[in-house]
C-alpha positions as CSV (number, residue, x, y, z in Angstrom):
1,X,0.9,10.7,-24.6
2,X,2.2,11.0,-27.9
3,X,6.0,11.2,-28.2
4,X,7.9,11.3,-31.4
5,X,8.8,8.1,-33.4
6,X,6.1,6.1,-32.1
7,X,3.0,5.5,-35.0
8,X,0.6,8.1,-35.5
9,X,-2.8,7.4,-34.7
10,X,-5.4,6.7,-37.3
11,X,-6.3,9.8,-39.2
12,X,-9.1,9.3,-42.2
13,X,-11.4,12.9,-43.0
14,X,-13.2,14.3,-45.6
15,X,-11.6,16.8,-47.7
16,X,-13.2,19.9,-49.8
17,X,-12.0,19.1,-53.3
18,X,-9.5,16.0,-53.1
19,X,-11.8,13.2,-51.9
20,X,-11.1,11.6,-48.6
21,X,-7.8,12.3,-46.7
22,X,-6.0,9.0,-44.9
23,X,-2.9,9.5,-42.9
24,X,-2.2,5.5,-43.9
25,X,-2.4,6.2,-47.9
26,X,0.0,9.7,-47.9
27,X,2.5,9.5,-50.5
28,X,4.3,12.2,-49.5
29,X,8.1,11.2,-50.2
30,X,9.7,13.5,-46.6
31,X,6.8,14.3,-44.4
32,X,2.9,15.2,-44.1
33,X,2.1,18.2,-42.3
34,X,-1.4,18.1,-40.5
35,X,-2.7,21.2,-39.1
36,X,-5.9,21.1,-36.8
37,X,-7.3,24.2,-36.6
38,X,-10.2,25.7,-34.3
39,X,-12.5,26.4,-36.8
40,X,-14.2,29.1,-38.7
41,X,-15.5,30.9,-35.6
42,X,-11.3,31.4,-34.9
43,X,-9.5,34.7,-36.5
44,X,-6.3,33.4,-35.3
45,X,-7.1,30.5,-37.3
46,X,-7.8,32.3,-40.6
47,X,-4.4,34.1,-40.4
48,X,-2.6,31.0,-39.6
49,X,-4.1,28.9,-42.4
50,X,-3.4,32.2,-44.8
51,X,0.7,31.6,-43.7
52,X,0.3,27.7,-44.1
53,X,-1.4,28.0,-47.3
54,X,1.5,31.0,-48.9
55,X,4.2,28.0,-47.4
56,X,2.4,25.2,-48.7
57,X,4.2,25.1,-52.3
58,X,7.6,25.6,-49.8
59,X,6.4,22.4,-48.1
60,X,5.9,20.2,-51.1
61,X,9.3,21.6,-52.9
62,X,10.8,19.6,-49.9
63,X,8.5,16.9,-49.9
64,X,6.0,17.7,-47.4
65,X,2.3,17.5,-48.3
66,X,0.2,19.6,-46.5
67,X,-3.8,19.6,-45.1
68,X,-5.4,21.7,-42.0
69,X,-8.3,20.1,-40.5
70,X,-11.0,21.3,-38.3
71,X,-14.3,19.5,-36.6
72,X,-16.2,21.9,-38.5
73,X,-18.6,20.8,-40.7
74,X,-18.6,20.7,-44.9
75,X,-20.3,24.3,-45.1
76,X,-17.9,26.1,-42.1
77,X,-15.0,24.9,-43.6
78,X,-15.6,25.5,-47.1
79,X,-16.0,29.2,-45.2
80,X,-12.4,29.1,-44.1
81,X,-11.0,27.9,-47.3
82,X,-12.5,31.2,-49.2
83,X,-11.5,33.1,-46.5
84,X,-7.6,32.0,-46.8
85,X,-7.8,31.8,-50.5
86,X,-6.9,28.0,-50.3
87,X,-5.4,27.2,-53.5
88,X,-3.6,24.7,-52.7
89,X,-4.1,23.6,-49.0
90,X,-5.8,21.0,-48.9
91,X,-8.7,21.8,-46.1
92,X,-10.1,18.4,-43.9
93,X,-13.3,18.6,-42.1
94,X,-15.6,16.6,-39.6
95,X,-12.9,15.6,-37.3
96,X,-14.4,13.4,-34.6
97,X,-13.5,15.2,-31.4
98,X,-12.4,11.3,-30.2
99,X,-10.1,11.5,-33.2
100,X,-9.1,14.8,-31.7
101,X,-8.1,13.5,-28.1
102,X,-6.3,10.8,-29.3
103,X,-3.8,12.8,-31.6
104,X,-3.6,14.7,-27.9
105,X,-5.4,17.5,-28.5
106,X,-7.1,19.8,-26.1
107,X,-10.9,20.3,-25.7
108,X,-12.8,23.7,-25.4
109,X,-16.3,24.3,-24.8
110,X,-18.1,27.4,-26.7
111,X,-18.4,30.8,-25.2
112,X,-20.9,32.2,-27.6
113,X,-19.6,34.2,-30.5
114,X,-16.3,34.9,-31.4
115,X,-14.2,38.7,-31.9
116,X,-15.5,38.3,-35.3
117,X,-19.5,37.5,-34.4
118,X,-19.4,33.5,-35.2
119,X,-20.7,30.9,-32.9
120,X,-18.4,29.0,-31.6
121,X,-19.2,25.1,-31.6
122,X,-20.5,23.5,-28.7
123,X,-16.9,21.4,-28.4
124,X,-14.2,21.5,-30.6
125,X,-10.3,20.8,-30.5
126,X,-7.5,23.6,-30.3
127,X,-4.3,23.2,-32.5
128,X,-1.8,21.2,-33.1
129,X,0.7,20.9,-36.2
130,X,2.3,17.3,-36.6
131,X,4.9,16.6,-38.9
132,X,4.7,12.2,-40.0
133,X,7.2,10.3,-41.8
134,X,5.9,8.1,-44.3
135,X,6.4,4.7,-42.1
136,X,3.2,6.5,-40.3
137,X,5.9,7.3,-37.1
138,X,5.4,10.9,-35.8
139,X,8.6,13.2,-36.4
140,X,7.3,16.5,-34.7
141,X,4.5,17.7,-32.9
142,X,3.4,21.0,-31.1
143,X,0.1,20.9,-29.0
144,X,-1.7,23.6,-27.7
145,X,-4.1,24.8,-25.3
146,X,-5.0,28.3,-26.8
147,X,-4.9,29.4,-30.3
148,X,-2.8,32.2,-30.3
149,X,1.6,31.8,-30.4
150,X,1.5,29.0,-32.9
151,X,4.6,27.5,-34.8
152,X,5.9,29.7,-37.7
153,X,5.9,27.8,-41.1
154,X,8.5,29.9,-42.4
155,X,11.2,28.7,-39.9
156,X,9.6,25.0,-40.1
157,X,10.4,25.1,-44.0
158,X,13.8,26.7,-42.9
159,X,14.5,23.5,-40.5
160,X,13.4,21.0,-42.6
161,X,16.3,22.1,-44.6
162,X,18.5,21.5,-42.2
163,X,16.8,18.1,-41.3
164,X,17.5,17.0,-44.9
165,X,20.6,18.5,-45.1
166,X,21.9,16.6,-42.1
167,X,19.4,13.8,-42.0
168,X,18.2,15.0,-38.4
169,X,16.2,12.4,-36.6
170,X,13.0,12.9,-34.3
171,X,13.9,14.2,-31.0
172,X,11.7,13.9,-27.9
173,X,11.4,9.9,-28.4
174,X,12.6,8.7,-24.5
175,X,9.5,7.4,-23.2
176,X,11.4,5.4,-20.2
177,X,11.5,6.0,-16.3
178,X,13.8,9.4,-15.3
């Protein structure tokens, strides 16, 4: 199980217009914000990444750098990025579903088309958002099971200033017997 403060598990995809994403190579002077996402087949997605990319420029004001990635392939996601207007969101793609489970994320199998009439993959990982400190440690996380009731970006951008503000450190770190 992943907890806060431990390291974050390797992380290296393909990205649509800024070469090859690496968790280990982030420069990102606060944090780097990774969003997994359903894929293109997921509305819910679409209007998530649409929030995540109108907060991205919030993010990096505060030193965050930002990138939502999906097990879709180079075509589907290029689909999502029009669809959100991803200017500058970075958008990841390919994301072995092993990859998937071990940043502890949860598994579906398809049911045929979606709300909006696209196939669903055969597999593919639900969401999670993950906030990492640049020593690679894991600061926050939120896993889910289904893809609606996500975190809001607008009060993540709002804590972050208080985590600045008041150096806050990762919570959820006691691993030990209770």
């Amino acid at each position: 199980m992943l907890v806060p403060r431990m390291l974050a598990p390797a992380l290296t995809v393909k990205t649509l217009d800024h070469g090859e994403f690496d968790l280990a190579s982030e420069t990102s002077s606060l944090m780097s914000l990774v969003c997994f996402y359903r894929g293109l087949h997921c509305p819910a997605c679409a209007s998530y990444l649409k929030d995540l990319e109108r907060m991205t420029l919030s993010f990096a004001e505060r030193g965050v750098s930002t990138i939502a990635i999906s097990s879709d392939g180079e075509e589907r996601a290029r689909q999502m990025a029009e669809k959100i207007g991803a200017a500058h969101l970075r958008v990841g793609y390919g994301l072995p579903l092993s990859v998937a489970r071990l940043w502890g994320l949860y598994i579906s199998a398809s049911r045929g088309k979606t709300s909006i009439g696209i196939e669903e993959p055969a597999l593919f990982s639900e969401p999670g958002v993950f906030l990492i400190k640049p020593d690679q440690t894991l600061y926050w996380l939120s896993v889910q099971s289904m893809p609606f009731a996500r975190p809001n970006f607008t009060e993540m951008v709002q804590a972050l200033d208080f985590v600045i503000k008041n150096d806050y450190p990762a919570r959820g770190e006691y691993a030990g017997d209770v």
